[in-house]
C-alpha positions as CSV (number, residue, x, y, z in Angstrom):
1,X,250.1,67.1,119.4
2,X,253.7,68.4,121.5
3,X,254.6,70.7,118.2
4,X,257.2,72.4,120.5
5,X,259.0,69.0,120.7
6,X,258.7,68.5,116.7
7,X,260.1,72.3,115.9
8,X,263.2,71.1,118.7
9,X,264.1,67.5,117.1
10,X,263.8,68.8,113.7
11,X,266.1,71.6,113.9
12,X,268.8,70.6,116.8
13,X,270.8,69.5,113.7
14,X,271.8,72.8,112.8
15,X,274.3,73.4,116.1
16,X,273.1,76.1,117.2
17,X,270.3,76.9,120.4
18,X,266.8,76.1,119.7
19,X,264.5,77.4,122.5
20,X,260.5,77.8,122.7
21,X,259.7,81.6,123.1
22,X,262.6,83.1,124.4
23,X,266.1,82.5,124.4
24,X,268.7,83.7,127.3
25,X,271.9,82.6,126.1
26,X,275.1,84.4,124.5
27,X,275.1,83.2,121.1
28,X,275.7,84.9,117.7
29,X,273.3,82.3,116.3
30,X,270.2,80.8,117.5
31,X,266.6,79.9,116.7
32,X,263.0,81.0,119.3
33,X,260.0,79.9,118.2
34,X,256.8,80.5,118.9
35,X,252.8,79.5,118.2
36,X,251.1,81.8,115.8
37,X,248.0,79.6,115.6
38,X,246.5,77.0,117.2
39,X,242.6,75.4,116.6
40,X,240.4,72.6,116.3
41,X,240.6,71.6,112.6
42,X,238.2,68.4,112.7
43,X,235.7,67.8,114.7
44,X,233.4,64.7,115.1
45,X,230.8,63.2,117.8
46,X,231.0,66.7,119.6
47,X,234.4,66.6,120.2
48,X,238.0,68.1,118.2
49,X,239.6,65.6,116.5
50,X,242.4,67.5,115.0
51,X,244.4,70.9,115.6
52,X,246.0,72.6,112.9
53,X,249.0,74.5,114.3
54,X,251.0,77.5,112.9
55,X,254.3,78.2,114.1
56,X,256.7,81.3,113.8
57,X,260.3,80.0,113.5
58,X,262.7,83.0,114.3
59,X,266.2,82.3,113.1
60,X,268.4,85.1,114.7
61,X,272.2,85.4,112.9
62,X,274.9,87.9,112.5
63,X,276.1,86.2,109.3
64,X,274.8,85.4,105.7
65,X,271.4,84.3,106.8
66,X,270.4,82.1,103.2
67,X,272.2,78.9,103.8
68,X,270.5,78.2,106.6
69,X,267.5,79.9,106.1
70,X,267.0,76.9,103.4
71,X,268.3,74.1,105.7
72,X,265.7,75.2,108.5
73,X,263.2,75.2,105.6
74,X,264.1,72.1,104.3
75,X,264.3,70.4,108.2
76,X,260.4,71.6,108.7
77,X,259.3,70.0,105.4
78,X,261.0,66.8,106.5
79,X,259.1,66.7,109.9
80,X,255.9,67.4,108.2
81,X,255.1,71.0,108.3
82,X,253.9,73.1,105.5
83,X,256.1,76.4,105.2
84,X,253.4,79.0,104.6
85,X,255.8,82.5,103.9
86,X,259.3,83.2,105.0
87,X,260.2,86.7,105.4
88,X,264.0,88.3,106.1
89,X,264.7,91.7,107.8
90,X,268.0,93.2,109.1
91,X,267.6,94.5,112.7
92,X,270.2,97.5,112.9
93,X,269.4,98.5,117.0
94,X,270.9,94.7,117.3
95,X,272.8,93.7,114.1
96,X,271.4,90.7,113.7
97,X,269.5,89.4,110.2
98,X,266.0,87.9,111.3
99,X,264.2,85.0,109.6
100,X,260.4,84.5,110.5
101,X,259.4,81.2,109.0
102,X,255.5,80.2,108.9
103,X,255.2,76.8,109.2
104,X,251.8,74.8,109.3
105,X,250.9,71.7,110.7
106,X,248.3,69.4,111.5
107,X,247.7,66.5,113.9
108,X,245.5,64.6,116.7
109,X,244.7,66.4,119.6
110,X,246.5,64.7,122.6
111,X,245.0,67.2,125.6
């Protein structure tokens, strides 16, 4: 299961950068993500079957965060994830508001 490419075509919509652990770019607004959790969730015949996967979605703005803290919410939900807790902090060394979104999934193992 590619979970990075699923988090990447799920929220490209929004206009903004979308990058898998780090991102290196200029922007007031941008989303990194990340794996929180990754394991064997089924397991048959010896060998996995399925992996459950939580991801940490970072949304990174310096504006009003709620409208799109929602959208990338709702765009998850679409793909298939389960949002597990969203939590919102202001970072004042940075000025940016932060969004962590906990999403869960499951799928096959394709490794």
């Amino acid at each position: 299961m590619n979970v990075n490419s699923m988090v990447i075509s799920a929220l490209t919509s929004l206009g903004f950068p979308v990058a898998a652990n780090a991102y290196n770019g200029t922007d007031d607004e941008y989303i990194v993500f990340n794996y929180a959790d990754e394991r064997p969730a089924l397991r048959a015949d010896d060998m996995d079957l399925l992996d459950e996967t939580t991801i940490q979605v970072h949304y990174f703005t310096r504006g009003n965060p709620q409208t799109n803290k929602k959208i990338i919410r709702r765009l998850l939900r679409t793909a298939g994830f389960t949002i597990q807790s969203t939590q919102e902090m202001y970072e004042s060394d940075t000025k940016y508001f932060h969004v962590v979104v906990y999403a869960w999934i499951e799928g096959v193992i394709d490794d």
